[in-house]
VEXFIMAR-455239 format. One record per residue (C-alpha): x, y, z. Coordinates in pm, whole numbers, plus 50000, padded with zeros to 5 digits. Layout:
BEGIN
      X      Y      Z
      X      Y      Z
...
***
This chain:
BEGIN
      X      Y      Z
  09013  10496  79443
  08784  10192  79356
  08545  10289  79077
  08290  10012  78911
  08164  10005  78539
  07894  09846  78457
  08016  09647  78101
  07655  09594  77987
  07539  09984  77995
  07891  10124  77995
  07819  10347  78250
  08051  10459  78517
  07927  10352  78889
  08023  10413  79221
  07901  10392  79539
  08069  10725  79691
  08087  11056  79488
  08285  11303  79634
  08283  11654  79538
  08557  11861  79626
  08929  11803  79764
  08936  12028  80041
  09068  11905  80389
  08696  11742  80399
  08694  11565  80054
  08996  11434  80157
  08915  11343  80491
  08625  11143  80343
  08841  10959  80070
  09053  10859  80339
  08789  10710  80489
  08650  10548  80189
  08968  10382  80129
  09023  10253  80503
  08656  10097  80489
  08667  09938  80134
  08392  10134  79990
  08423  10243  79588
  08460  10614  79547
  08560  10895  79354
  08647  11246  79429
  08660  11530  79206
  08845  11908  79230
  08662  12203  79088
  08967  12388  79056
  09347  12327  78910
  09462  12158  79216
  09350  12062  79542
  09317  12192  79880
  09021  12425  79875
  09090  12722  80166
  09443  12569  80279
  09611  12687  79965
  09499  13047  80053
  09585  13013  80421
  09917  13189  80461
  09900  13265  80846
  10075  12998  81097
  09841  12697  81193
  09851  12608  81563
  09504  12474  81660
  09472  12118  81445
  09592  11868  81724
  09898  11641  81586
  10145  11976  81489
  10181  12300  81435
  10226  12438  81110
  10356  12771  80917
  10049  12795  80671
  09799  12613  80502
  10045  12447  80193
  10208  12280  80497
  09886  12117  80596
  09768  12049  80275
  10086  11822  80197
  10057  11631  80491
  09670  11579  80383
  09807  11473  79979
  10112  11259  80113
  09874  11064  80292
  09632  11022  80026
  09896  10933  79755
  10053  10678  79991
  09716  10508  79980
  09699  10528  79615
  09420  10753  79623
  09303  10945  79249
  09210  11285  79253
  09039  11397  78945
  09108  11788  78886
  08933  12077  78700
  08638  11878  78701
  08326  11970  78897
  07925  11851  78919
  07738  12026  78699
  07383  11860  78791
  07221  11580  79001
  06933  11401  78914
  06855  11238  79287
  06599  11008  79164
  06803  10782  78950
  07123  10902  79122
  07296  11023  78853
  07527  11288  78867
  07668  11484  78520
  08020  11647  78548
  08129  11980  78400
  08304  11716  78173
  07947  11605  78034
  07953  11228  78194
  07758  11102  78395
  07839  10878  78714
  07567  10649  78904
  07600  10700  79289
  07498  10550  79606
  07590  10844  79754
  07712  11192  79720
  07901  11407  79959
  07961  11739  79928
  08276  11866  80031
  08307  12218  79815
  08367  12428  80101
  08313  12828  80080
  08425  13098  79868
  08508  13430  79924
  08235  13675  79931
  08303  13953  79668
  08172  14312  79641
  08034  14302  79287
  08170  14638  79206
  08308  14781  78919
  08690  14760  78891
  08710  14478  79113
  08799  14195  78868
  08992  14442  78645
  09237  14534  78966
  09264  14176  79122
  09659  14124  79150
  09689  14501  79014
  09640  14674  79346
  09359  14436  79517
  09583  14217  79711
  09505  13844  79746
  09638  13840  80089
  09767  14009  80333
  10013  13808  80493
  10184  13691  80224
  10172  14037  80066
  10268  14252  80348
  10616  14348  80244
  10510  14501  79940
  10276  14746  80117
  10593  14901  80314
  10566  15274  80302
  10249  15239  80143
  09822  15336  80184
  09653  15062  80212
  09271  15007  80206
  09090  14697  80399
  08730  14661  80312
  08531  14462  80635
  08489  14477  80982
  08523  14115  81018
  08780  13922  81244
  08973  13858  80864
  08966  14229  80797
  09071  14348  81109
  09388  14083  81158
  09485  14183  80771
  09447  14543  80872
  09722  14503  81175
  09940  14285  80962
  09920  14502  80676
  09972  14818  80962
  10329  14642  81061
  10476  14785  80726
  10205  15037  80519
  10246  15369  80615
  09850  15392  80657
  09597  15144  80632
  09197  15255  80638
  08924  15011  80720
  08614  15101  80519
  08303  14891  80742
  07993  14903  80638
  07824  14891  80911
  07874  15131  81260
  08087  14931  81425
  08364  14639  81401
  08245  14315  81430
  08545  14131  81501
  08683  13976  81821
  08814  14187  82122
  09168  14134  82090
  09160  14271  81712
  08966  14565  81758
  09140  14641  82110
  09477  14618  81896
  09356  14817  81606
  09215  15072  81846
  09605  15152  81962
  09749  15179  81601
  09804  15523  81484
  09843  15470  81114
  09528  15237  81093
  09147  15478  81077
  08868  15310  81064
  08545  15459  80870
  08204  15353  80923
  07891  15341  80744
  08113  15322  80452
  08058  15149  80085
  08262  15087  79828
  08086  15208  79462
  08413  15168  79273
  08754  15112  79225
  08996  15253  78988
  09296  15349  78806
  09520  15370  78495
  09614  15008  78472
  09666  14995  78849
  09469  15064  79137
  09480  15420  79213
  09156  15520  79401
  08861  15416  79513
  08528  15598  79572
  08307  15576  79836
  07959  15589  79933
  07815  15660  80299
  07659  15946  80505
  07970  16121  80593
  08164  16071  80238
  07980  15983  79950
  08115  16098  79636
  08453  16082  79821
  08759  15939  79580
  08997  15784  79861
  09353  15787  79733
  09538  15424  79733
  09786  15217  79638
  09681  14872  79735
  09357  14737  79897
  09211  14404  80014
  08908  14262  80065
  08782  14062  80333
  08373  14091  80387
  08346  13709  80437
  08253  13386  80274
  07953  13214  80080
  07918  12811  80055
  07965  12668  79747
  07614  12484  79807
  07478  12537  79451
  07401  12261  79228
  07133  12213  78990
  06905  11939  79074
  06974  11921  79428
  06701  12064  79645
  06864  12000  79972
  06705  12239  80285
  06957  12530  80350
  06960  12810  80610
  06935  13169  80535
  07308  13185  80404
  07304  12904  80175
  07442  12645  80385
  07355  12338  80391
  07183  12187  80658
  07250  11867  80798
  07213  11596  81152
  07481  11474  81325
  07603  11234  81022
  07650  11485  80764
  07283  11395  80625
  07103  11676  80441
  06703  11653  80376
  06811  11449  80080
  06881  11076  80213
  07151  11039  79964
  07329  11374  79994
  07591  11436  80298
  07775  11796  80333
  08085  11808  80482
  08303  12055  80621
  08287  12400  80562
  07983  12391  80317
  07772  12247  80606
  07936  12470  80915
  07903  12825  80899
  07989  12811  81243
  08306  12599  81283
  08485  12647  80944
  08828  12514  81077
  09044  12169  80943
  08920  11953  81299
  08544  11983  81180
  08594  11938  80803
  08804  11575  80931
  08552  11498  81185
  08229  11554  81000
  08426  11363  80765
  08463  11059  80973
  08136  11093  81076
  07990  11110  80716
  08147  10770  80607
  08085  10578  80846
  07729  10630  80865
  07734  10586  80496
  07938  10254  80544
  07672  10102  80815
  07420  10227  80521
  07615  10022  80256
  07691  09702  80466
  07302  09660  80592
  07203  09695  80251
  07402  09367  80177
  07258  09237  80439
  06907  09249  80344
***
């Protein structure tokens, strides 16, 4: 990390803000370092690695190796980073941007000057917003599926989507529950042939459709959840774990920034990473509702910098 303060204002400059330490944000710092330009990247959260820390399935598809799950990937990504000295700054995320002057305040209350800021913050999780869905988490809503599937042996189990991430944690979760029940929403699956083929020939795995979820509940532990739809509302389903998988949202909020976005929030960008904001890029996931994998989040990475580098260098020029 090369970061620049300005002695006579005492204010904290850079050329590159990066939000986020994701596979992109990292990526991106990479690149920073291997071009010369000053950065800084920042982690919302405890530690980085955005969606590779929650990736507990076997990675085959990045070219270079193959690995067991996402924590395998992510050290590779933070071995090289630390072997190029490069800082990243956790728990600390951008609160507001003011894209006139360029400044950008942190959750921490300073402020940085930027040249540039790229947003690497990825997607969360799309949640339900029911009641008894925070109060459960980790008491009966399982985090995942994979790494959880032992503990469902013998068990009911409840998978809320119709997704392709619903449908493979319903057939994982199938291997060892005694039942698993796929509450969709809608009237029919909407994940990819070789899921629903496989679910299709599972006899402890039914699949309801037209199906909400108004509630879940129990003494201290899940225990049931009830249901709304034209077949069984006002129906209390009977569980002892469940998971939800209905999808992801981009983490393309911040206040300030008035950057176009598409229908589902994500930022929209050309072939550089450029947004309609001349000095905002979006990177990876938050940018690609369409290709959400490691390759494009390192790619639109590369792609990102170096257009940001050619920006830098004929500035110097002139």
């Amino acid at each position: 990390m090369r970061v620049r303060i300005d002695e006579m204002e005492n204010e904290q400059k850079t050329d590159v803000l990066i939000a986020g330490a994701g596979p992109a944000g990292l990526a991106a710092a990479i690149w920073c370092h291997d071009l010369g330009i000053d950065f800084r990247i920042f982690e919302k959260a405890q530690r980085p690695g955005g969606q590779l820390a929650i990736i507990h399935n076997r990675i085959a598809n990045y070219p270079g190796f193959i690995a067991d799950n996402g924590e395998v990937v992510l050290k590779k990504f933070l071995t090289h980073a630390e072997s190029l000295q490069i800082e990243i700054e956790p728990s600390i995320g951008i609160a507001s941007v003011d894209g006139i002057s360029r400044i950008a305040t942190l959750s921490t209350g300073d402020t940085v000057r930027f040249r540039f800021l790229v947003m690497a913050t990825g997607v969360s999780r799309r949640r339900l917003g029911v009641p008894g869905e925070s109060e459960f988490l980790g008491k009966g809503i399982l985090l995942s599926g994979k790494k959880e599937a032992l503990n469902a042996a013998g068990k009911r189990v409840v998978v809320v989507g119709g997704g392709d991430a619903a449908c493979e944690n319903a057939l994982i979760l199938a291997e060892h529950a005694d039942s698993v029940t796929l509450l969709v929403r809608s009237e029919r699956l909407r994940a990819r042939g070789e899921f629903t083929e496989e679910i299709a020939k599972r006899e402890n795995i039914v699949v309801n459709y037209a199906t909400r979820v108004k509630e879940f509940g129990g003494d201290g532990i899940l225990e049931w959840i009830q249901l709304d739809g034209k077949d069984n509302s006002g129906v209390r389903l009977q569980t002892d774990f469940a998971i939800v998988r209905i999808g992801v949202e981009p983490n393309s909020a911040v206040r300030g920034c008035e950057a176009k976005k598409d229908s589902a929030g994500y930022l929209e960008v050309d072939c550089h990473g450029r947004t309609s904001c001349d000095w905002l890029f979006a990177i990876g996931d938050v940018a690609n509702p369409v290709s959400p994998t490691i390759s494009t989040a390192a790619g639109t990475a590369s792609s990102a910098i170096k257009a940001i580098s050619l920006e830098i260098r004929d500035a110097f020029a002139s």
